[in-house]
PDB file of N, CA, C and O in Angstrom, chain B, residues numbered from 101:
ATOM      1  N   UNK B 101     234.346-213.257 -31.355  1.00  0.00           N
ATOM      2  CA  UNK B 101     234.023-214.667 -31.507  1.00  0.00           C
ATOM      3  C   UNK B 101     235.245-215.384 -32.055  1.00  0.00           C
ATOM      4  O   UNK B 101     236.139-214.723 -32.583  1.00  0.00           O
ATOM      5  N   UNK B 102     235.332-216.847 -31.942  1.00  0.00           N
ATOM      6  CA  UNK B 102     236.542-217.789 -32.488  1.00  0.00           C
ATOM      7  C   UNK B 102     236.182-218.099 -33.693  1.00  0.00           C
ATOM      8  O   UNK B 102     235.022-218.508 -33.668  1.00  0.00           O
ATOM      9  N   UNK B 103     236.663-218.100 -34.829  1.00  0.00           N
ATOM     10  CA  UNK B 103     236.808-219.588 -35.570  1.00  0.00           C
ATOM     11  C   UNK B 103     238.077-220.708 -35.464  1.00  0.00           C
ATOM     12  O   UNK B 103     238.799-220.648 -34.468  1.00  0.00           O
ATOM     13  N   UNK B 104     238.291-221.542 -36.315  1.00  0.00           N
ATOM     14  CA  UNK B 104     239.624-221.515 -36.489  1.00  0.00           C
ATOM     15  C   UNK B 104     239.482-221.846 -38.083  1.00  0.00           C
ATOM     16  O   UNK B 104     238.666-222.571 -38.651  1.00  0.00           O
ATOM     17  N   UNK B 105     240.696-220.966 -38.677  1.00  0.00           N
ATOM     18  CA  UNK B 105     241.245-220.885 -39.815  1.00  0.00           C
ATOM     19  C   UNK B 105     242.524-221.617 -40.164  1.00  0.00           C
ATOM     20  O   UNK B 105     243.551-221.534 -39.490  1.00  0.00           O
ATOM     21  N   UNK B 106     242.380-222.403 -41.364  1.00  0.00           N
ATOM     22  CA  UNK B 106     243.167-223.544 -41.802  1.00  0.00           C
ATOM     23  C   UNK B 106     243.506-222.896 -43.634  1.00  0.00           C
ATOM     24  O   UNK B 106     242.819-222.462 -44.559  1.00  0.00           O
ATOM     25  N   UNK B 107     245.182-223.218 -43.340  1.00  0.00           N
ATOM     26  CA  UNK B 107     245.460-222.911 -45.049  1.00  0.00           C
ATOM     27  C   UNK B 107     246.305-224.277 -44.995  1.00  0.00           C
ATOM     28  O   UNK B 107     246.758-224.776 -43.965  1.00  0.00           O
ATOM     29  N   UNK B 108     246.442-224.834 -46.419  1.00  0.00           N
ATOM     30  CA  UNK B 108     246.827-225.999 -47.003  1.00  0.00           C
ATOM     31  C   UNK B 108     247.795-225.372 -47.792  1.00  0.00           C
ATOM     32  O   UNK B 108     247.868-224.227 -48.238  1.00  0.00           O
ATOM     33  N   UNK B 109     248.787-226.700 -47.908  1.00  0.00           N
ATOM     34  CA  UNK B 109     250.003-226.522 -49.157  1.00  0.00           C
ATOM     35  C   UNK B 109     250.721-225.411 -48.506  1.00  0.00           C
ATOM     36  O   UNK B 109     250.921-225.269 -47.299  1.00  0.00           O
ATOM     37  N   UNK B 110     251.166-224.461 -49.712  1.00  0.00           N
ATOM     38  CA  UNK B 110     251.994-223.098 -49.744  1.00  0.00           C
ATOM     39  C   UNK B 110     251.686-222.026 -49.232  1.00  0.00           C
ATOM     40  O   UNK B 110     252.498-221.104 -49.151  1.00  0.00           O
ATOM     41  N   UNK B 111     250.199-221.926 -48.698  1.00  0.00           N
ATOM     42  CA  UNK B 111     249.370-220.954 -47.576  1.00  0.00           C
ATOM     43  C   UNK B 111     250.030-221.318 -46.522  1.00  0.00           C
ATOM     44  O   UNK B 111     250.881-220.454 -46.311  1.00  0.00           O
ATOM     45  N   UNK B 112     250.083-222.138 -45.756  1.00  0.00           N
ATOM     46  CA  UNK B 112     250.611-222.009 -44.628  1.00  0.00           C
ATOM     47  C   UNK B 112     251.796-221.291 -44.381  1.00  0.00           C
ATOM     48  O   UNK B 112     252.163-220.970 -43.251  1.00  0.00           O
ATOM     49  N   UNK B 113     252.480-220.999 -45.561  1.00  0.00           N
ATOM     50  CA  UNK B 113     253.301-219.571 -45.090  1.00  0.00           C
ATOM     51  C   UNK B 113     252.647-218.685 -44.429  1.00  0.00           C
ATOM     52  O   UNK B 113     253.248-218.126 -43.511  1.00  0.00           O
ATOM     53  N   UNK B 114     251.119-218.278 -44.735  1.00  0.00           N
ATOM     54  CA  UNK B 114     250.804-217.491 -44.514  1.00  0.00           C
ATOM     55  C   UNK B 114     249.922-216.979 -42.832  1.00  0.00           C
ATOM     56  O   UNK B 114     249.354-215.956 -42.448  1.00  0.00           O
ATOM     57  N   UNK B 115     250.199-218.219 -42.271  1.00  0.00           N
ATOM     58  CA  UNK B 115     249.868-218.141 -40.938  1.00  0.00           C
ATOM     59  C   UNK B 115     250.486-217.221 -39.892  1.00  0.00           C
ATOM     60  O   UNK B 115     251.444-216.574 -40.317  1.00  0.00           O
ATOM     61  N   UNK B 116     250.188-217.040 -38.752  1.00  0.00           N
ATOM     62  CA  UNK B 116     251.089-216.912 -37.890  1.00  0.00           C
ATOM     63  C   UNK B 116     252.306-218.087 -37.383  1.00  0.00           C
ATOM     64  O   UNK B 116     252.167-219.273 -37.682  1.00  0.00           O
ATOM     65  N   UNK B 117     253.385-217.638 -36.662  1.00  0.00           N
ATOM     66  CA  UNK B 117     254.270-218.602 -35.993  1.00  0.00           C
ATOM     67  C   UNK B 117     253.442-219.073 -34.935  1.00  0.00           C
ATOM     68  O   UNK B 117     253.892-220.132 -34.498  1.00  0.00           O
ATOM     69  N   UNK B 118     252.293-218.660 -34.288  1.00  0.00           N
ATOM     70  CA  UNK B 118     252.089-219.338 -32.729  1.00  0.00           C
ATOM     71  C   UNK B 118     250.744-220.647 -33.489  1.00  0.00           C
ATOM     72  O   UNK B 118     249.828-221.155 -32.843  1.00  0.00           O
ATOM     73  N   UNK B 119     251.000-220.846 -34.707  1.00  0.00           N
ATOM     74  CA  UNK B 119     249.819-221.691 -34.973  1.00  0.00           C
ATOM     75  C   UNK B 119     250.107-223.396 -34.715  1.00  0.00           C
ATOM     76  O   UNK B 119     251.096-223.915 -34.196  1.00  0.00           O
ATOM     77  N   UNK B 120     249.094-223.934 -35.173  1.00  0.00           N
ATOM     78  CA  UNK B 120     249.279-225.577 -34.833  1.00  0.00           C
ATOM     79  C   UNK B 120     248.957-226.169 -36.229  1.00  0.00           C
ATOM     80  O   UNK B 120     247.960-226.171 -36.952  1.00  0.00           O
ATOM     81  N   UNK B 121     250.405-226.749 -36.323  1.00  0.00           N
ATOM     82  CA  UNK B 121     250.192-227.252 -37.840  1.00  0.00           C
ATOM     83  C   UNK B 121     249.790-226.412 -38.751  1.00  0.00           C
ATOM     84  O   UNK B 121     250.392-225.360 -38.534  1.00  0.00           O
ATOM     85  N   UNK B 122     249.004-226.283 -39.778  1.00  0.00           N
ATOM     86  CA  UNK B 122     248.054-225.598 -40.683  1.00  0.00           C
ATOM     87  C   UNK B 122     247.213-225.088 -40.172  1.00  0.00           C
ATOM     88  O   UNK B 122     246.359-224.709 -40.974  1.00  0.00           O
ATOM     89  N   UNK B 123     246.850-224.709 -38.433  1.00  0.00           N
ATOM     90  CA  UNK B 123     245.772-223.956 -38.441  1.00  0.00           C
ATOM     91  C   UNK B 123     245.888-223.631 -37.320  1.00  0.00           C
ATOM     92  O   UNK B 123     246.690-224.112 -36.519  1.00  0.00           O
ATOM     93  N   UNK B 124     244.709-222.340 -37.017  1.00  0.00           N
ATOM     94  CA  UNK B 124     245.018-221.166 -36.102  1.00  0.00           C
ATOM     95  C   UNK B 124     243.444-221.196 -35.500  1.00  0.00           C
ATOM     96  O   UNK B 124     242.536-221.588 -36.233  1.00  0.00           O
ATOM     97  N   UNK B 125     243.141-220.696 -33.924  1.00  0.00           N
ATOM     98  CA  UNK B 125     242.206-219.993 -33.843  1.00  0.00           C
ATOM     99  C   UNK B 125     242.417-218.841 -33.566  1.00  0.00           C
ATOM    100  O   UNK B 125     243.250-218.309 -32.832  1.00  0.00           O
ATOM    101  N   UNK B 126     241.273-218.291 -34.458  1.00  0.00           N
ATOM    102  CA  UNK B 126     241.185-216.806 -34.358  1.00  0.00           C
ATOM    103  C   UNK B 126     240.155-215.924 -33.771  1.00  0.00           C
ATOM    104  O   UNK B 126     238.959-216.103 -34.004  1.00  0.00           O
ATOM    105  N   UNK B 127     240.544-215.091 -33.106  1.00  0.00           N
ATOM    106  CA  UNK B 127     239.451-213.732 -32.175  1.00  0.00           C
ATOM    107  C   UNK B 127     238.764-213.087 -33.825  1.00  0.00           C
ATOM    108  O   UNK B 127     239.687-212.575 -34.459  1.00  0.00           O
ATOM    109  N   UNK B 128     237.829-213.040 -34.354  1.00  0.00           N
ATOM    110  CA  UNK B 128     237.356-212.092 -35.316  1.00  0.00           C
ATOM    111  C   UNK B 128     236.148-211.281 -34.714  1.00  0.00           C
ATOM    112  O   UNK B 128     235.518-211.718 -33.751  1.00  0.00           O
ATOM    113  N   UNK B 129     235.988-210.633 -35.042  1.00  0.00           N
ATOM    114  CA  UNK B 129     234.634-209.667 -34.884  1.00  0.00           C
ATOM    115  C   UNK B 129     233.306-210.366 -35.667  1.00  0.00           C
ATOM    116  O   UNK B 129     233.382-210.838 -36.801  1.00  0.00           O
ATOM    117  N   UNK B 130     232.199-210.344 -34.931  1.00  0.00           N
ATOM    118  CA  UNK B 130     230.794-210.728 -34.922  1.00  0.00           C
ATOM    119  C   UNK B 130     230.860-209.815 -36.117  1.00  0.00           C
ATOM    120  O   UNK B 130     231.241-208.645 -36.101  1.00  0.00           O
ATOM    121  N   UNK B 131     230.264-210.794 -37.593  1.00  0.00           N
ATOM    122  CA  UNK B 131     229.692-210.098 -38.700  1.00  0.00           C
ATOM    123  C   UNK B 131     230.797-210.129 -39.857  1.00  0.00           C
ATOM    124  O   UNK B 131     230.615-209.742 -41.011  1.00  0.00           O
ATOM    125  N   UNK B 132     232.129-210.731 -39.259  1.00  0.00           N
ATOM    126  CA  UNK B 132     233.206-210.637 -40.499  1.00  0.00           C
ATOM    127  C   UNK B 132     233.049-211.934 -41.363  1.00  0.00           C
ATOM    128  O   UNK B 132     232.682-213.053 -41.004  1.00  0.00           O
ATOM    129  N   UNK B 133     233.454-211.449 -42.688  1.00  0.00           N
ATOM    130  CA  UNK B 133     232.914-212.256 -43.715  1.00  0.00           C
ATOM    131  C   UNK B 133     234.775-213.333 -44.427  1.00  0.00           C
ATOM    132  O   UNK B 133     235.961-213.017 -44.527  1.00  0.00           O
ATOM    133  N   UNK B 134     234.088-214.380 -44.676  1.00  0.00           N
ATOM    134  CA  UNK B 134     235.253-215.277 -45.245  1.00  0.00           C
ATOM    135  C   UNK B 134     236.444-214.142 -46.018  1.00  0.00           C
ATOM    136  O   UNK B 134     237.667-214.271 -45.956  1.00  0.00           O
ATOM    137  N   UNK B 135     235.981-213.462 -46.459  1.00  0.00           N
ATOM    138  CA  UNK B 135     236.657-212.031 -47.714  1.00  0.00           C
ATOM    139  C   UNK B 135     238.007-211.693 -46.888  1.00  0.00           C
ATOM    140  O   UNK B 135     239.218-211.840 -47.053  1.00  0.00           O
ATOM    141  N   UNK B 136     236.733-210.913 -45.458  1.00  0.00           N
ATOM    142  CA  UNK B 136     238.055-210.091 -44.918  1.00  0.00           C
ATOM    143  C   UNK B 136     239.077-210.833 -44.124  1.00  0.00           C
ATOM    144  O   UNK B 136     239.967-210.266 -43.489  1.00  0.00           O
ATOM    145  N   UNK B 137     238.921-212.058 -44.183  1.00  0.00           N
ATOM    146  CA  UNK B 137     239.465-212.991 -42.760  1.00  0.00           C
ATOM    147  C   UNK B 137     241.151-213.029 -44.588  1.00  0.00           C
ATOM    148  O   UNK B 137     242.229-212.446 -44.694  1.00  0.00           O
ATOM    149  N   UNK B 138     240.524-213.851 -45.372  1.00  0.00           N
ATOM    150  CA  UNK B 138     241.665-213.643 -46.484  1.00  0.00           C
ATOM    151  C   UNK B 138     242.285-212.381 -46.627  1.00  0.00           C
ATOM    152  O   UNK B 138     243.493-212.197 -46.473  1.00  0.00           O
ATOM    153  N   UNK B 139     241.244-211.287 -46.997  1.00  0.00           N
ATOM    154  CA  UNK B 139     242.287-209.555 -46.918  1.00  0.00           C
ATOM    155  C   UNK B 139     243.200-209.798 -45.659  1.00  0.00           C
ATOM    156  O   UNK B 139     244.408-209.560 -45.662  1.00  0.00           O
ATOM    157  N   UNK B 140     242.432-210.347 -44.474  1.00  0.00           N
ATOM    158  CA  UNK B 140     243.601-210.182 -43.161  1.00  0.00           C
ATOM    159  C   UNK B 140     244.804-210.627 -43.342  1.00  0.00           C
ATOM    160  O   UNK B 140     245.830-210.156 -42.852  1.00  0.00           O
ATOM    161  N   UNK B 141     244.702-211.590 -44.086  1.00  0.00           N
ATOM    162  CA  UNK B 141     246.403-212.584 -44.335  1.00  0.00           C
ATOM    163  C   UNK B 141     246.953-212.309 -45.260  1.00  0.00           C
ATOM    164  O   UNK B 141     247.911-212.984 -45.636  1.00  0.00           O
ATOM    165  N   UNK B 142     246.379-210.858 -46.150  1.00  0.00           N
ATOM    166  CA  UNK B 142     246.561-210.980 -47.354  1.00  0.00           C
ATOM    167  C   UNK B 142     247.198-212.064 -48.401  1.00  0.00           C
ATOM    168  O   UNK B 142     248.263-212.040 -49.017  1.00  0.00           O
ATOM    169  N   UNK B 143     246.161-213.004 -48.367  1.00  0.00           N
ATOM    170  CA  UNK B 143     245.886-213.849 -49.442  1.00  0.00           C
ATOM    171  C   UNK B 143     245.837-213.709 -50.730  1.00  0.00           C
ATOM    172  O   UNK B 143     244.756-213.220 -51.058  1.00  0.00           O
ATOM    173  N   UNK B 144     246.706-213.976 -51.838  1.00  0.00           N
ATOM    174  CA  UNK B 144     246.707-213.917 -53.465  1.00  0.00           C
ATOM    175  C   UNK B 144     245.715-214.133 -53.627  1.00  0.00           C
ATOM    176  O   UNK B 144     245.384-215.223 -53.160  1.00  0.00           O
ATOM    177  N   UNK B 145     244.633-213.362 -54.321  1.00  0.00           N
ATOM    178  CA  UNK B 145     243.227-213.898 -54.571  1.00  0.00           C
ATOM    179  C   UNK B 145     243.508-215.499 -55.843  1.00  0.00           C
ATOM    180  O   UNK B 145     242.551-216.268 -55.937  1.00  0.00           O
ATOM    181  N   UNK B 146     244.520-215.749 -56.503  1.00  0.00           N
ATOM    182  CA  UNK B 146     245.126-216.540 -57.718  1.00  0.00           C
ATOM    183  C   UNK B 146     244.789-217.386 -56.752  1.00  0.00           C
ATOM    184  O   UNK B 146     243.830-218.144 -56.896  1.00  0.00           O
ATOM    185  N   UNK B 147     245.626-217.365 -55.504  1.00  0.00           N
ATOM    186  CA  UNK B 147     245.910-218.415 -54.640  1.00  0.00           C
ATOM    187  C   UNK B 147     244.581-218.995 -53.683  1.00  0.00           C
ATOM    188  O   UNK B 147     244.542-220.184 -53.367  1.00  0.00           O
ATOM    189  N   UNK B 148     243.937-218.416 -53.430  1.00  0.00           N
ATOM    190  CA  UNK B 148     242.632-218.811 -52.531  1.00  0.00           C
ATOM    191  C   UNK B 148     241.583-219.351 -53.674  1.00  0.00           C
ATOM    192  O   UNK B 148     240.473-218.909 -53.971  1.00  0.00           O
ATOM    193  N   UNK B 149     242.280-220.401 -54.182  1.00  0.00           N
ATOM    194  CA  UNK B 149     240.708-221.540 -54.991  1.00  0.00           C
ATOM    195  C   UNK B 149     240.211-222.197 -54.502  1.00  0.00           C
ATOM    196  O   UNK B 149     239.026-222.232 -54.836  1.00  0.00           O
ATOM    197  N   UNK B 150     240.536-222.984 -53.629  1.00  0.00           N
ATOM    198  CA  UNK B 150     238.909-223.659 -52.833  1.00  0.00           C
ATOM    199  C   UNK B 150     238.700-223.447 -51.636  1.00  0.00           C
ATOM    200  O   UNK B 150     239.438-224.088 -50.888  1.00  0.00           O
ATOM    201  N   UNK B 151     237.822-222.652 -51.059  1.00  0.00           N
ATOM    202  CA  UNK B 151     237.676-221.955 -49.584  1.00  0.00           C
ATOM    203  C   UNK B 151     235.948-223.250 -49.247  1.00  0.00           C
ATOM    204  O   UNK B 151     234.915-223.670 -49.768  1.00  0.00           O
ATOM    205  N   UNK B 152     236.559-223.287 -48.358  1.00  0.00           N
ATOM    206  CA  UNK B 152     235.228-223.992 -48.073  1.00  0.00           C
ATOM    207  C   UNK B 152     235.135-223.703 -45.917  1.00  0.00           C
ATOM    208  O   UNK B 152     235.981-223.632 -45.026  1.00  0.00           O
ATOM    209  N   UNK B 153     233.765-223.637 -45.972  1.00  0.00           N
ATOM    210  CA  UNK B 153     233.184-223.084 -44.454  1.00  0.00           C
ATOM    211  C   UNK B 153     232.998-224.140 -43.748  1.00  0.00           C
ATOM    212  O   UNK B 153     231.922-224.400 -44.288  1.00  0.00           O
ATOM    213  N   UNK B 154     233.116-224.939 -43.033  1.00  0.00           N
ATOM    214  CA  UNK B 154     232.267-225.973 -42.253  1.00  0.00           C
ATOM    215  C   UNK B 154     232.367-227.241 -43.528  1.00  0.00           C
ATOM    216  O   UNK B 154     231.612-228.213 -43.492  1.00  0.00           O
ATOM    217  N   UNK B 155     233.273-227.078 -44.485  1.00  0.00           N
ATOM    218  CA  UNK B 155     233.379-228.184 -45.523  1.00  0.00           C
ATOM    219  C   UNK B 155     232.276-227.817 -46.453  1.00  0.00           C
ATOM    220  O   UNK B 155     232.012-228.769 -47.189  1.00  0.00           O
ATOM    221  N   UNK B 156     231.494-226.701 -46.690  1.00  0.00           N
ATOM    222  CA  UNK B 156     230.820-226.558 -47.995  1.00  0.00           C
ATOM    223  C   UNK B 156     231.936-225.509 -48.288  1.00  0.00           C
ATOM    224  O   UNK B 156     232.632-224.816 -47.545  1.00  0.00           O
ATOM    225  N   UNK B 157     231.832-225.684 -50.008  1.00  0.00           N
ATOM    226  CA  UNK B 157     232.565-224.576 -50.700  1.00  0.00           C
ATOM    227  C   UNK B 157     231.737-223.635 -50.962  1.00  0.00           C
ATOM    228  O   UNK B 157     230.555-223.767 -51.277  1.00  0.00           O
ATOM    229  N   UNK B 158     232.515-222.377 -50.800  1.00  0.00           N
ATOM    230  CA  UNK B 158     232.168-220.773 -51.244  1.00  0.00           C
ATOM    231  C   UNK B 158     232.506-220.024 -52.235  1.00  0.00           C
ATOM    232  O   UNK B 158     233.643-219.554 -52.211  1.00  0.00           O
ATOM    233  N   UNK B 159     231.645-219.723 -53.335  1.00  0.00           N
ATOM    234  CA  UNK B 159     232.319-219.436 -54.425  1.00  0.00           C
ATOM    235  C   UNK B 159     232.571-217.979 -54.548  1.00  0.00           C
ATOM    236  O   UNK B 159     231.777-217.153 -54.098  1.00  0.00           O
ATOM    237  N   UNK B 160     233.572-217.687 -55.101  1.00  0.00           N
ATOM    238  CA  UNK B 160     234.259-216.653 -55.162  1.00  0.00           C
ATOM    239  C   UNK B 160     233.224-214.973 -54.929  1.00  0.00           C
ATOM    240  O   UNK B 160     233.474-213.878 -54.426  1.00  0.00           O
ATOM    241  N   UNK B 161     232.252-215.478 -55.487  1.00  0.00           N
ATOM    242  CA  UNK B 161     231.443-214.334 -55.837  1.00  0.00           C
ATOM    243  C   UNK B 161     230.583-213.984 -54.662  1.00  0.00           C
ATOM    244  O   UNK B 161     229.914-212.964 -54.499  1.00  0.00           O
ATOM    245  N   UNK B 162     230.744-215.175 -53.752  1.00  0.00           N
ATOM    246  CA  UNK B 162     229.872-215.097 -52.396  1.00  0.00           C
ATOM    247  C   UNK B 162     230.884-215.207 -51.249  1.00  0.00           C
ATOM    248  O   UNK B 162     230.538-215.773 -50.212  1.00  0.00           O
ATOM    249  N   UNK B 163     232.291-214.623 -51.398  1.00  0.00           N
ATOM    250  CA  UNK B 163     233.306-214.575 -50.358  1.00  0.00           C
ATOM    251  C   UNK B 163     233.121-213.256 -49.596  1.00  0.00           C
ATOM    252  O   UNK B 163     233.413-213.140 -48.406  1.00  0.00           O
ATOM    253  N   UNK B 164     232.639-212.309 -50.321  1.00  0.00           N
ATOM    254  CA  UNK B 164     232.616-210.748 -49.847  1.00  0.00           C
ATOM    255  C   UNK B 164     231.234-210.924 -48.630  1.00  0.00           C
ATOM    256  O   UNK B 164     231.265-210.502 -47.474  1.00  0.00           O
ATOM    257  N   UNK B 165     230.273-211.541 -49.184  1.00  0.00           N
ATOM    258  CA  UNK B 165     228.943-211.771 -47.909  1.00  0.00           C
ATOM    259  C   UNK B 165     228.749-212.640 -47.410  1.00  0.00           C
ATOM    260  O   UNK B 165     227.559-212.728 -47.106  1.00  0.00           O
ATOM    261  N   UNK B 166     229.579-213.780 -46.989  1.00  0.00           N
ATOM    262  CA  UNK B 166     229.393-215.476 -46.233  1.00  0.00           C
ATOM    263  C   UNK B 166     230.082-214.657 -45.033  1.00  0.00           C
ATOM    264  O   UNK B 166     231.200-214.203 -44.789  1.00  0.00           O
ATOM    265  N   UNK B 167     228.810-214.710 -44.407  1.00  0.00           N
ATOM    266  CA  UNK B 167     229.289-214.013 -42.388  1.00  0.00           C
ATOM    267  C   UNK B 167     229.695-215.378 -41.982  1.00  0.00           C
ATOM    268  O   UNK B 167     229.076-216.425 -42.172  1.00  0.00           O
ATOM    269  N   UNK B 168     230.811-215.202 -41.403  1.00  0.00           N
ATOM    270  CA  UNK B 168     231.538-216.375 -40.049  1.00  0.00           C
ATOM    271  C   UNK B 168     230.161-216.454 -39.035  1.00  0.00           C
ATOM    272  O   UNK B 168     229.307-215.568 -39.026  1.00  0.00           O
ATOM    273  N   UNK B 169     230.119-217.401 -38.378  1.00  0.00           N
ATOM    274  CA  UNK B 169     229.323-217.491 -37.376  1.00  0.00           C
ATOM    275  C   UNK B 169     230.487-218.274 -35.867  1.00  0.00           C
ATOM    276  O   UNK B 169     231.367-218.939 -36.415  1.00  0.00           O
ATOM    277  N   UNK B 170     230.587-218.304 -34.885  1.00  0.00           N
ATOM    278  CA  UNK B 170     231.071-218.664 -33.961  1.00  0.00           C
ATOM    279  C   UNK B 170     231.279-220.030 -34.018  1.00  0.00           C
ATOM    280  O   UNK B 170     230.342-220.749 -34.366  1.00  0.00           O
ATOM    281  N   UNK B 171     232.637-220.630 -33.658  1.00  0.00           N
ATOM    282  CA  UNK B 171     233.580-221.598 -33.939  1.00  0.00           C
ATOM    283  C   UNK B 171     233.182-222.532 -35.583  1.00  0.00           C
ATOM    284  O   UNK B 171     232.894-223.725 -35.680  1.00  0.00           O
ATOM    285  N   UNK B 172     233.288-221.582 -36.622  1.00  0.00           N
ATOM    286  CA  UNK B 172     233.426-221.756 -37.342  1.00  0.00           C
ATOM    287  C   UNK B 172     234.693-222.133 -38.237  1.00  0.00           C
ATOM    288  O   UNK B 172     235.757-221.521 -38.148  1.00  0.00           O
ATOM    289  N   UNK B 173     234.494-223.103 -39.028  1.00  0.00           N
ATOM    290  CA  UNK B 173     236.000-223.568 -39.751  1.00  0.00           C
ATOM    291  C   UNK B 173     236.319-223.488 -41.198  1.00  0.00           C
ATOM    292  O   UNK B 173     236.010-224.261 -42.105  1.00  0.00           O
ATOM    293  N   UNK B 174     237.118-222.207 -41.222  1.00  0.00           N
ATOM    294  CA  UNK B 174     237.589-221.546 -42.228  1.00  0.00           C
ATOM    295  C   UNK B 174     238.634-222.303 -43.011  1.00  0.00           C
ATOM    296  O   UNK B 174     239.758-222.324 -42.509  1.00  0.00           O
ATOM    297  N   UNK B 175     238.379-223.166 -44.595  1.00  0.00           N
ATOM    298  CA  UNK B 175     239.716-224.256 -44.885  1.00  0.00           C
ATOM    299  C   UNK B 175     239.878-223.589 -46.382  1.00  0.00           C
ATOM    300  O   UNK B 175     238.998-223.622 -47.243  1.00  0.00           O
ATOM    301  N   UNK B 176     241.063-223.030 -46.513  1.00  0.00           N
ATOM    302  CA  UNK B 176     241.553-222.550 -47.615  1.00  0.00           C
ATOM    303  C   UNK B 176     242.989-222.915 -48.564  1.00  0.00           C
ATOM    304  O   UNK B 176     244.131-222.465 -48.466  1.00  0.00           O
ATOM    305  N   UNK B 177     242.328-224.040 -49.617  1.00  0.00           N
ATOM    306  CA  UNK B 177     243.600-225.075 -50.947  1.00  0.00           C
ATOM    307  C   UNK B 177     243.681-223.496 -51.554  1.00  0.00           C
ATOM    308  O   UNK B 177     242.970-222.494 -51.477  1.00  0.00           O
ATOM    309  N   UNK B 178     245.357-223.968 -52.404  1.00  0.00           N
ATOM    310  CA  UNK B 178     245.657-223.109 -53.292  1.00  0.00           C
ATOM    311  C   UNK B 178     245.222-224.275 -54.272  1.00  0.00           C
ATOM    312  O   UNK B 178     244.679-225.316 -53.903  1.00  0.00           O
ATOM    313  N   UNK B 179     245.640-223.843 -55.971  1.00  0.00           N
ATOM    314  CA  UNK B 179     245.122-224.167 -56.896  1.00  0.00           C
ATOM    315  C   UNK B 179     246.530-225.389 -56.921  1.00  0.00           C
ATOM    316  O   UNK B 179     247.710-225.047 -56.990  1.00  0.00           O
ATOM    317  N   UNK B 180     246.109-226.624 -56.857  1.00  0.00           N
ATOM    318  CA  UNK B 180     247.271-227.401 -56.856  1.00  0.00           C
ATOM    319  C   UNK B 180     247.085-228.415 -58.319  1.00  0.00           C
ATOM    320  O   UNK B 180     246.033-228.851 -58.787  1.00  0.00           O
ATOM    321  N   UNK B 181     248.358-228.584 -58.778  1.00  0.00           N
ATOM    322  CA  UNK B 181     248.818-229.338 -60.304  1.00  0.00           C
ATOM    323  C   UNK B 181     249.300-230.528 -59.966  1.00  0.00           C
ATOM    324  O   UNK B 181     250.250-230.554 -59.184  1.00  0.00           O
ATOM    325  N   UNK B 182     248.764-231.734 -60.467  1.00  0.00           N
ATOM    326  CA  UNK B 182     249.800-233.023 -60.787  1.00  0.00           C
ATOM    327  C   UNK B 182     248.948-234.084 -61.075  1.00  0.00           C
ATOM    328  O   UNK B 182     247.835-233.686 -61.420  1.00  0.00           O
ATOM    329  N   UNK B 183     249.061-235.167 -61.057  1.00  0.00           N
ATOM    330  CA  UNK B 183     249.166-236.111 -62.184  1.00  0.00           C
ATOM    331  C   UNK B 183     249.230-237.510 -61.559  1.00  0.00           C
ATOM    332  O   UNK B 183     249.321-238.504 -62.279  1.00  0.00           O
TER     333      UNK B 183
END
């Protein structure tokens, strides 16, 4: 199945080169959870503070069991400072 997955700020290092702007679609497997899509990019867990699915946020403790569902939109802020 697709989603597409979006990182903000200093994540977007963490994309691939063939992406668009800040975000990618991705082939994942039926049943993979927000968790492993971050293990995939290996993501700083420091760094993945606001993950949100379809624009609701997912809190940390419910990243390991929030199943993707098909063209779903994966948006992941690092923890950003200023004033």
């Amino acid at each position: 199945m697709e989603i597409t997955f979006k990182l903000f700020a200093t994540l977007t290092d963490y994309l691939p080169a063939n992406r668009s702007d800040n975000a990618v679609r991705l082939q994942v497997d039926v049943g993979s959870t927000v968790q492993q899509i971050i293990d995939q990019f290996h993501l700083p867990e420091k760094l993945t503070h606001l993950v949100l699915v379809n624009g609701v946020y997912v809190d940390p403790g419910d990243r390991a069991t929030k199943v993707l569902t098909p063209d779903d939109v994966l948006a992941i802020w690092p923890p950003i400072a200023g004033g």
